[in-house]
C-alpha positions in Angstrom: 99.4 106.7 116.3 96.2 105.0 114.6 93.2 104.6 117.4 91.8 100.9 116.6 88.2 99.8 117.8 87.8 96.2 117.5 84.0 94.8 117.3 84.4 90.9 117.5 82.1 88.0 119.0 84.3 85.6 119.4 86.1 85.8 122.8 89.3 84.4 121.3 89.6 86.2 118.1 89.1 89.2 119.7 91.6 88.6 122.2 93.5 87.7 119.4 93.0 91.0 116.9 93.5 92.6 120.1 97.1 91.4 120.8 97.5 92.2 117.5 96.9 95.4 117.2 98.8 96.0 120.7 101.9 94.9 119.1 101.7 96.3 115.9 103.9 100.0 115.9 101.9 102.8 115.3 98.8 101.5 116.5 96.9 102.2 119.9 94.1 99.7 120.9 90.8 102.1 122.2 88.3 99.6 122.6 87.5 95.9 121.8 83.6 95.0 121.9 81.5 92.2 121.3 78.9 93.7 119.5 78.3 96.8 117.1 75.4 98.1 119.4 78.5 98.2 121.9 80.6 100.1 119.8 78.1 102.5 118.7 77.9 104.2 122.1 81.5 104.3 122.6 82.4 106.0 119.1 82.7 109.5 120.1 84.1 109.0 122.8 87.0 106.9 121.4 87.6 108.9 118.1 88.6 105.5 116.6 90.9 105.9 113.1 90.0 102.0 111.8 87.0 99.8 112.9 87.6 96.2 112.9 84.6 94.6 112.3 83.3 90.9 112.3 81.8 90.4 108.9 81.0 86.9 109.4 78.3 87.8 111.9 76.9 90.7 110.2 73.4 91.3 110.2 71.3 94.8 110.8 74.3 95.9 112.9 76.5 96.6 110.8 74.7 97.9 108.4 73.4 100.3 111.3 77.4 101.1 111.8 78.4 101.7 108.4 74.7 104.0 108.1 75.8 105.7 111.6 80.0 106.3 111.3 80.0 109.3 109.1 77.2 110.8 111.6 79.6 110.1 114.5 82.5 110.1 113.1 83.4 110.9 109.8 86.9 109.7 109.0 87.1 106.1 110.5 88.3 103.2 108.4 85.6 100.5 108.3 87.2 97.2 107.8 85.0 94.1 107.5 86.8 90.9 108.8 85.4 87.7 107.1 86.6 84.3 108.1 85.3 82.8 104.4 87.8 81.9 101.9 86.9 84.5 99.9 84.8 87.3 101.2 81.8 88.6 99.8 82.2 91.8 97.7 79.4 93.8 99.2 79.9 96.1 102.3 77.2 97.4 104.3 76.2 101.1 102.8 78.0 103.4 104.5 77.9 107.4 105.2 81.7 107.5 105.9 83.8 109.2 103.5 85.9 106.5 103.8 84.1 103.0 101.9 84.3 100.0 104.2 87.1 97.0 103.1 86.6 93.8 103.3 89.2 91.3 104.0 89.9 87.8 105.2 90.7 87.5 109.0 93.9 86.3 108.4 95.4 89.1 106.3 94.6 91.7 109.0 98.1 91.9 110.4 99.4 92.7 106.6 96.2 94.9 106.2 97.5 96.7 109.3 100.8 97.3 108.2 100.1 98.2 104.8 98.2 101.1 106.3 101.8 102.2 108.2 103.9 101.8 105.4 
């Protein structure tokens, strides 16, 4: 079972990632913030496997995150959510052994099975 934190701003998206997560098999829902300075506290405690993360919004934040996971945490999946038709390439620098993805909003229940299959 994957442990999925979900950092959105957007009180109906992230109700929204969350049911989708919930319903996905093989996935567990641990947390579902509004912010990254949210999240950051509850990393540890969650042990999260994949990060959802708001792209869209990204500022400081996340690149505190992505400069903070492989401190906390060193195996989480950082994966940048961007609402834009076609995402920017860059990701915040991270210290994860994992690189943060970045994908469009919409393809995160395919993302989320693709990492299943």
């Amino acid at each position: 079972m994957q442990k999925v934190l979900i950092v959105e701003p957007h009180p109906q998206v992230l109700a929204a990632l969350a049911e989708l997560v919930e319903e996905e098999p093989g996935y567990e829902l641990v947390g579902a913030v509004a912010t990254i300075t949210q999240a950051i506290p509850q990393i540890s405690d969650l042990t999260p496997d994949v990060i959802l993360v708001d792209a869209d919004t990204a500022n400081q934040e996340s690149h505190l995150l992505g400069r903070q996971l492989g401190e906390l945490l060193p195996m989480p999946l950082l994966v940048l959510l961007s609402a834009a038709t076609e995402p920017h390439e860059e990701c915040p620098e991270s210290s994860a052994k994992t690189p943060p993805i970045r994908i469009l909003k919409t393809d995160a229940p395919e993302f989320l099975r693709s990492l299943t299959a």
